[in-house]
N, C-alpha and C positions, 0 to 999 in steps of 0.2 A: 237972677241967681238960680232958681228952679231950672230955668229952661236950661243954663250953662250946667246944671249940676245933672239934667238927665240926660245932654248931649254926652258931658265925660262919662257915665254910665256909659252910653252907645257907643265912645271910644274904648273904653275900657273892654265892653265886651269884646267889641269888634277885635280889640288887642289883645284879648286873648284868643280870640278864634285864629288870628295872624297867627297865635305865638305856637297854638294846637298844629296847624297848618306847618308853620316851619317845622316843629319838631318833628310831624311827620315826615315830611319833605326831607329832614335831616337822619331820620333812621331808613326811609325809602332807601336815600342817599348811601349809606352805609349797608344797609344791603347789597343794593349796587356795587359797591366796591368791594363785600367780599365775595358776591358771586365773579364777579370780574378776578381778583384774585384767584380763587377755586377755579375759573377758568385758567387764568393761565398756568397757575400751577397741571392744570392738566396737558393745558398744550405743550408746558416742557415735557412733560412726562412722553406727550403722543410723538411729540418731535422727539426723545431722546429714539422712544419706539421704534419710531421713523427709521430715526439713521440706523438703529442694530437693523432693522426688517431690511432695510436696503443693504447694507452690508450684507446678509447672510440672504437675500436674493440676488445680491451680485454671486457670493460663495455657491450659491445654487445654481445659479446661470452657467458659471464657468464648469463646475458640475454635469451641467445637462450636456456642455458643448463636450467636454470629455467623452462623457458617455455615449454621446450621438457619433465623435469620431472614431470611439471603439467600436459602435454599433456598423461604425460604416468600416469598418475595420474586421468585423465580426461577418459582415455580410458578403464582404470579398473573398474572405477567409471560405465561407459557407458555398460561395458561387465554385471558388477553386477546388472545394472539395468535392461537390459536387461535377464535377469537371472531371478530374481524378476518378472520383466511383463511375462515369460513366464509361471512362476507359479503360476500368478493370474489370467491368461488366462486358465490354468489349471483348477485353483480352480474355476474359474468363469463357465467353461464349467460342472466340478460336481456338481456345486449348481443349471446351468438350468436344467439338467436333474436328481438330484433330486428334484427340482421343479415339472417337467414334470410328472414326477414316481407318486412325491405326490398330483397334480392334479387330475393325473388318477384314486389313489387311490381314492381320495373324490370323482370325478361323478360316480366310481363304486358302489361307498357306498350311494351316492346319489340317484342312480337308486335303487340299490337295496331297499332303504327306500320310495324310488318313487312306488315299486311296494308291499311293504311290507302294506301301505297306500291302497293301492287300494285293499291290500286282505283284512286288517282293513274294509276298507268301503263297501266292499261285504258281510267277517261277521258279520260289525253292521247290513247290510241291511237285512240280512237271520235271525240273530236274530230275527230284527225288524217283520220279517214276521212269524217266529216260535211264536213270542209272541202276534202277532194276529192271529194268528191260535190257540194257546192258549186262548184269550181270545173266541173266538169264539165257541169253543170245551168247556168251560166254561158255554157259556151262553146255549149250545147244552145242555151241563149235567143239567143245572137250570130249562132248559125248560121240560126236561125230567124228571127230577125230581117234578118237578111242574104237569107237567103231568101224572106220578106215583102217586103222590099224589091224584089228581083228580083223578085218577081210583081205586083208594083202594077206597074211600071213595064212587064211585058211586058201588063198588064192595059190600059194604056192606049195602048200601041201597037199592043196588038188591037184596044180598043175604035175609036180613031181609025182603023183599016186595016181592021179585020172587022166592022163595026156591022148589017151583015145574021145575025152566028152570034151568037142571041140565045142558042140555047142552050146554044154555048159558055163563051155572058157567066156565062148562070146554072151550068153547072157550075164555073166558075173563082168565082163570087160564091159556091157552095157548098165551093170548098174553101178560101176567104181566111174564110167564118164557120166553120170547121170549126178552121181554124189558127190565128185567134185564140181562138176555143176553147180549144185545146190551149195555146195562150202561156200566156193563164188560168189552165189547169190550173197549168201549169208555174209560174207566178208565185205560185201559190197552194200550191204543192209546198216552192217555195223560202221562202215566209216562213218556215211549219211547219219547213223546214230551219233557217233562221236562228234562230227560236224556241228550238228544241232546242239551236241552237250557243251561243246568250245561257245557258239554264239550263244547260247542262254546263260552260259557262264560271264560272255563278254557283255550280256545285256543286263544279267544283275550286276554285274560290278559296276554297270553308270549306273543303274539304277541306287543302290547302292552309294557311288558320289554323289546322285543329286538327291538321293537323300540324306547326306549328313551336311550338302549345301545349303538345303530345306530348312535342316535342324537350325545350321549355324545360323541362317537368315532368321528362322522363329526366336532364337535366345537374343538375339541383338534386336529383333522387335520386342521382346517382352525388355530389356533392356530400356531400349526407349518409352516402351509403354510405362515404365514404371518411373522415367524421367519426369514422361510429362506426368505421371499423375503426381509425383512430388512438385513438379511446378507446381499444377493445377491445385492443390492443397495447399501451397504456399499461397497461391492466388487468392484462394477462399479466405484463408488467414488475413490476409492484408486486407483483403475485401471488408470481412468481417471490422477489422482492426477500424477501418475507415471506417465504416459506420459506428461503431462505437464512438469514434472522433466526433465525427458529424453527428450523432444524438446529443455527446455531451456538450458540441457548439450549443447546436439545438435550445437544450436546458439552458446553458448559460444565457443566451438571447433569452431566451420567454424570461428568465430571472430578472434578467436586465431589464427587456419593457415592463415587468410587473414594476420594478423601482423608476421608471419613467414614468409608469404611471401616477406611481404614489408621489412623484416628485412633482410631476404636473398637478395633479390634485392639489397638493400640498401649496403649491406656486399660485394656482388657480381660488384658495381660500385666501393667500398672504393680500392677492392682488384685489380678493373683496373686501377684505378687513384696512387696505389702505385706501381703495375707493372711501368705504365706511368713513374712516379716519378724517381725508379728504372731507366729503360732508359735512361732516361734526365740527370741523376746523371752519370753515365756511359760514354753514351755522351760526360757528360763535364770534366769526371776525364780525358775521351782519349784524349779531345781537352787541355784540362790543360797539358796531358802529351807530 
């Protein structure tokens, strides 16, 4: 009976060490189950996550592809404008140096009307001085003439009163041939004068046409000069205009990759946080298993 009575002791304890045991084993247990729980309530949680994160990196994807066929849209945009300004830089550089051309041409043409003027103003002034040598050779012939006169008439007042000074007669008959001689001369002096005054006359007056041809040809070059400098400023304008185009391409692109970037970034943290995610789920399927 002893012995039977200190064996149920050593069942008894024993049974109660079992009983300590299970109960641990049964709160262990119960732990177990509600971290298990607490897990999956997270894993709904990480998978609801999940699908918004993939939903709204699909939403970003399609995003990125937009914006990358803008960009590529942006950048043919930016080639062709580029394109365009080089061919108005082109054309801008034909229109200075036909400017240049047509500058040169007008002070050539201006010189040359600069010097056409001074030969004008030489043959007005020669003129001017043939026709006071005219008039002068005029008053020569009048005075001569007037003085012919006077001596015919004292010639025949000698003759009629002096008809014995023959050799008076003959020196006065040698100097009336001597003086109509010299009229001769003189008359033959003046046509040669007039002559010269008809061709300088006939020379200014081309002179003269090719100077108002000069003219007309200078006003219809400053005409054009002032076509093309209105092109050529309209050029500058557009030119201009273009580049303000292409700055503000420019800007919109760098805007643009700055939100690629931040989208990438953005994409690039979503994409560790589902790695992340990923793990933790892994994690917990091995600790679950």
């Amino acid at each position: 009976i002893r012995r039977q009575r200190q064996e149920l002791k050593l069942l008894i304890a024993e049974l109660k060490d079992r009983d300590r045991e299970l109960n641990d084993m049964v709160a262990v247990h119960e732990r177990h189950i509600q971290a298990w729980e607490d897990d999956r309530q997270k894993i709904l949680t990480l998978a609801e996550r999940c699908s918004l994160l993939t939903s709204e990196l699909n939403e970003r994807n399609a995003v990125i592809k937009s914006l990358s066929k803008r960009l590529k849209l942006l950048e043919s945009q930016h080639n062709d404008s580029k394109i365009t300004l080089e061919s108005t830089q082109q054309k801008f550089k034909e229109l200075t140096q036909k400017v240049t051309d047509s500058s040169v041409h007008c002070q050539a043409l201006e010189e040359k009307n600069q010097s056409l003027h001074c030969s004008i103003l030489e043959l007005s002034a020669k003129t001017g001085q043939l026709q006071a040598r005219e008039q002068e050779l005029l008053a020569m012939l009048q005075l001569k003439d007037k003085a012919l006169i006077e001596t015919t008439d004292q010639i025949t007042e000698v003759t009629s009163k002096f008809k014995t000074l023959e050799s008076a007669l003959r020196t006065a008959k040698l100097d009336e041939f001597s003086r109509n001689r010299e009229q001769q001369d003189l008359k033959l002096t003046l046509g040669d004068v007039m002559c010269q005054v008809t061709k300088m006359k006939d020379i200014l007056s081309e002179k003269m046409k090719e100077s108002s041809k000069n003219q007309e040809e200078i006003s219809h070059l400053k005409q054009e000069n002032g076509c093309l400098r209105s092109e050529l400023i309209l050029a500058v304008e557009e030119a201009q205009r273009k580049d303000q185009l292409y700055q503000f391409a420019k800007s919109k692109q760098v805007r643009i990759e700055k939100e690629l970037s931040s989208l990438r970034q953005v994409c690039v943290k979503q994409q560790r946080d589902l790695h992340f995610l990923h793990v933790n789920l892994d994690s917990s399927q091995d600790s679950r298993q």
